[in-house]
C-alpha positions as a Markdown table, in Angstrom:
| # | Residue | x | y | z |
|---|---|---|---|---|
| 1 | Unk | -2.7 | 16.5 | -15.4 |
| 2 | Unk | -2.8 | 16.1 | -11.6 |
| 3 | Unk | -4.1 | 12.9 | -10.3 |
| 4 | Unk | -7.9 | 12.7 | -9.0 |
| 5 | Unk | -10.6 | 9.6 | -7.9 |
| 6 | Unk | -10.1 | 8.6 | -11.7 |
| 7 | Unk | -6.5 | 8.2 | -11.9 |
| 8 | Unk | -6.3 | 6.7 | -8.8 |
| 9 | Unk | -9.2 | 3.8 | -9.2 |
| 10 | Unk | -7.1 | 3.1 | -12.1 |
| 11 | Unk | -4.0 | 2.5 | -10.3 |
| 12 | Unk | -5.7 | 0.7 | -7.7 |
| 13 | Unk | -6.7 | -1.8 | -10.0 |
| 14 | Unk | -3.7 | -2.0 | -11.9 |
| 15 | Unk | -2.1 | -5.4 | -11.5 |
| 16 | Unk | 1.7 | -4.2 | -11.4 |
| 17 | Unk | 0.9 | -1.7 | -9.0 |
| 18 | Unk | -1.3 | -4.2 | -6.8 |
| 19 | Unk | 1.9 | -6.5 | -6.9 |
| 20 | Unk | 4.0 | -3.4 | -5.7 |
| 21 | Unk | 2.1 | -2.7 | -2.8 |
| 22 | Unk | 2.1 | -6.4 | -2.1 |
| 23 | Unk | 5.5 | -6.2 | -2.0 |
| 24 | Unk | 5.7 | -3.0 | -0.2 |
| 25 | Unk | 3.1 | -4.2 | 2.6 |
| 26 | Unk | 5.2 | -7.5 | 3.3 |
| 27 | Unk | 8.6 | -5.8 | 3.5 |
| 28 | Unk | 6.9 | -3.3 | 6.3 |
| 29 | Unk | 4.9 | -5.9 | 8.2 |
| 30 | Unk | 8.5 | -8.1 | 8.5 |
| 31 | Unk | 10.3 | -4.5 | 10.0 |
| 32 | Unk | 7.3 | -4.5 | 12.3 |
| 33 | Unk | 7.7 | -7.6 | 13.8 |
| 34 | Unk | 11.4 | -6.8 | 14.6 |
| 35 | Unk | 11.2 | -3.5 | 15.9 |
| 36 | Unk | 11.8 | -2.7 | 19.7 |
| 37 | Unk | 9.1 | -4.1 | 21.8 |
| 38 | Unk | 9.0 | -0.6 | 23.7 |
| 39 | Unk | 7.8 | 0.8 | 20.2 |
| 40 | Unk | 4.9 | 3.1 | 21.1 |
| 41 | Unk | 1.9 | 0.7 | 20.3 |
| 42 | Unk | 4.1 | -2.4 | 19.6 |
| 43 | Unk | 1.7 | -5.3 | 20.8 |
| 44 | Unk | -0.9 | -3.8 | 18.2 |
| 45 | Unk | 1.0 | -3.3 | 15.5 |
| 46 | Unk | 3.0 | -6.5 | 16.1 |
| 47 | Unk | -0.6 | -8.0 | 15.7 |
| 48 | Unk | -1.3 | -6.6 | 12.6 |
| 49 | Unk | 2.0 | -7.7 | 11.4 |
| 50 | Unk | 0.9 | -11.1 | 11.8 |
| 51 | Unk | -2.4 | -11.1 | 10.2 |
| 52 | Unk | -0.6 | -9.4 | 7.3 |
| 53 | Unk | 1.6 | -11.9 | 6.8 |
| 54 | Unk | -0.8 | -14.5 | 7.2 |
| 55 | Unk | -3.2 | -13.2 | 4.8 |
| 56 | Unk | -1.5 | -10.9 | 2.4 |
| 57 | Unk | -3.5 | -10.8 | -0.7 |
| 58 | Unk | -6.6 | -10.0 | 1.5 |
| 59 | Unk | -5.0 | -7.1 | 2.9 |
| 60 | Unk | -4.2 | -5.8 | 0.3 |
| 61 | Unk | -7.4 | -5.9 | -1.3 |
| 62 | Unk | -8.5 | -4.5 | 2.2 |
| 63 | Unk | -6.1 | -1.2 | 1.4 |
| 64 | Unk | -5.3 | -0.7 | -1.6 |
| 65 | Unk | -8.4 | 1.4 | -2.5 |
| 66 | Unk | -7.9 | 4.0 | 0.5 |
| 67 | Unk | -3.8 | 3.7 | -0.1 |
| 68 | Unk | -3.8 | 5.3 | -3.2 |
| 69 | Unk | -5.3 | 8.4 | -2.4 |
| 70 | Unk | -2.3 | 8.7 | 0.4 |
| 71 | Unk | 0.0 | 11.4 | 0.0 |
| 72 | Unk | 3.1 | 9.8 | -0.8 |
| 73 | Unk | 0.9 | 8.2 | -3.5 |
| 74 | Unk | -1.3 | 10.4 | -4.2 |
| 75 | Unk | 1.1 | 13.4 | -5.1 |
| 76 | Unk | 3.0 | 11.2 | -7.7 |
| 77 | Unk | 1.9 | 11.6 | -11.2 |
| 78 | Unk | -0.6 | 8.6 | -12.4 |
| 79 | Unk | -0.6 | 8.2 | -16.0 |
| 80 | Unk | -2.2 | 5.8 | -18.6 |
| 81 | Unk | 0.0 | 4.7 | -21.8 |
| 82 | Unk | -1.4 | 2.6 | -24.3 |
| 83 | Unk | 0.3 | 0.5 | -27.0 |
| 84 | Unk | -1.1 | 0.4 | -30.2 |
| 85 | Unk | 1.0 | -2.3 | -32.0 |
| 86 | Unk | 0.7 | -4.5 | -28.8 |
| 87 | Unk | -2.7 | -3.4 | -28.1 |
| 88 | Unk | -1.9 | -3.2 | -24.6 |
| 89 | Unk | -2.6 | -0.4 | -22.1 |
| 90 | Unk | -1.1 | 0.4 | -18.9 |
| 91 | Unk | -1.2 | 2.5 | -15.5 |
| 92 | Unk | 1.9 | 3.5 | -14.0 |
| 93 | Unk | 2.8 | 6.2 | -11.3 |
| 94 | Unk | 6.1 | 8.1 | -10.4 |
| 95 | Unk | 5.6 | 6.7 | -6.9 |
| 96 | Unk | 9.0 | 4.9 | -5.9 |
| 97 | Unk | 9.3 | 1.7 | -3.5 |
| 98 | Unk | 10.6 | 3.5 | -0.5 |
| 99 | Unk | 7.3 | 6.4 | -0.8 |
| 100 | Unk | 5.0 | 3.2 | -0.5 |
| 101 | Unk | 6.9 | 2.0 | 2.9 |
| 102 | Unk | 6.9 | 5.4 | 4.4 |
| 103 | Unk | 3.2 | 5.7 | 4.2 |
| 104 | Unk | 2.7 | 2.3 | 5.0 |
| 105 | Unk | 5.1 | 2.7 | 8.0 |
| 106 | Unk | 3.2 | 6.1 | 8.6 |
| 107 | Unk | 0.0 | 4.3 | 7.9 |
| 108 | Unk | 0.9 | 0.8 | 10.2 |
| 109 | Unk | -1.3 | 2.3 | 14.1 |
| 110 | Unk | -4.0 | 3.5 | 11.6 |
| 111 | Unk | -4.1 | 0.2 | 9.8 |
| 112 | Unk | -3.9 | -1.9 | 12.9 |
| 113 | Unk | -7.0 | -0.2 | 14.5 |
| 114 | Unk | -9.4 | -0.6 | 11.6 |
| 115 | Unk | -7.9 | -3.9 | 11.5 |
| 116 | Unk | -9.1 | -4.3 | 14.8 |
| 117 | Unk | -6.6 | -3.8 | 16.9 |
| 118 | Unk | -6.7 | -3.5 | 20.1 |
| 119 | Unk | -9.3 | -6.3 | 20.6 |
């Protein structure tokens, strides 16, 4: 079944997949604030990189709802298995570590201006 607003509301709420993006979101934010200064946009995105850091959790809440309707999200099968001895029902989606970097990398200028910068 391909993924639509349903599957991906679902994922977005998912805890495991919250803590992935977390951890996705960190690990781009640090390459950001060591990549060359001549970096097209560099001061904004270095800007970002900082509030991101500072305030992690809140940014992720801030994005995860749009980010999951990205492409290299998007396109990656979102399904829901339940458990019935453990009672226990999960989302999970085929979308690797390195897909959520590269549209968060593709993402970061994006990001950084509905963030607010330039201010």
């Amino acid at each position: 079944m391909p993924n639509d607003a349903y599957t991906q509301s679902a994922l977005a709420d998912d805890q495991k997949f919250r803590s992935r993006v977390r951890a996705s979101l960190s690990s781009v934010a640090w390459q950001i604030q060591v990549e060359d200064a001549q970096t097209s946009n560099h001061a904004n995105r270095d800007e970002y990189a900082k509030q991101v850091l500072r305030q992690l959790d809140t940014e992720v809440i801030i994005i995860l709802p749009s980010f999951v309707m990205r492409p290299n999200v998007f396109n990656f099968a979102t399904t829901f298995t339940y458990d019935f001895k453990t009672r226990i029902g999960f989302v999970e989606s085929a979308t690797g570590d390195a897909d959520l970097q590269s549209q968060l990398m593709t993402d970061w200028d994006l990001m950084a201006a509905a963030a607010g910068f330039p201010k």
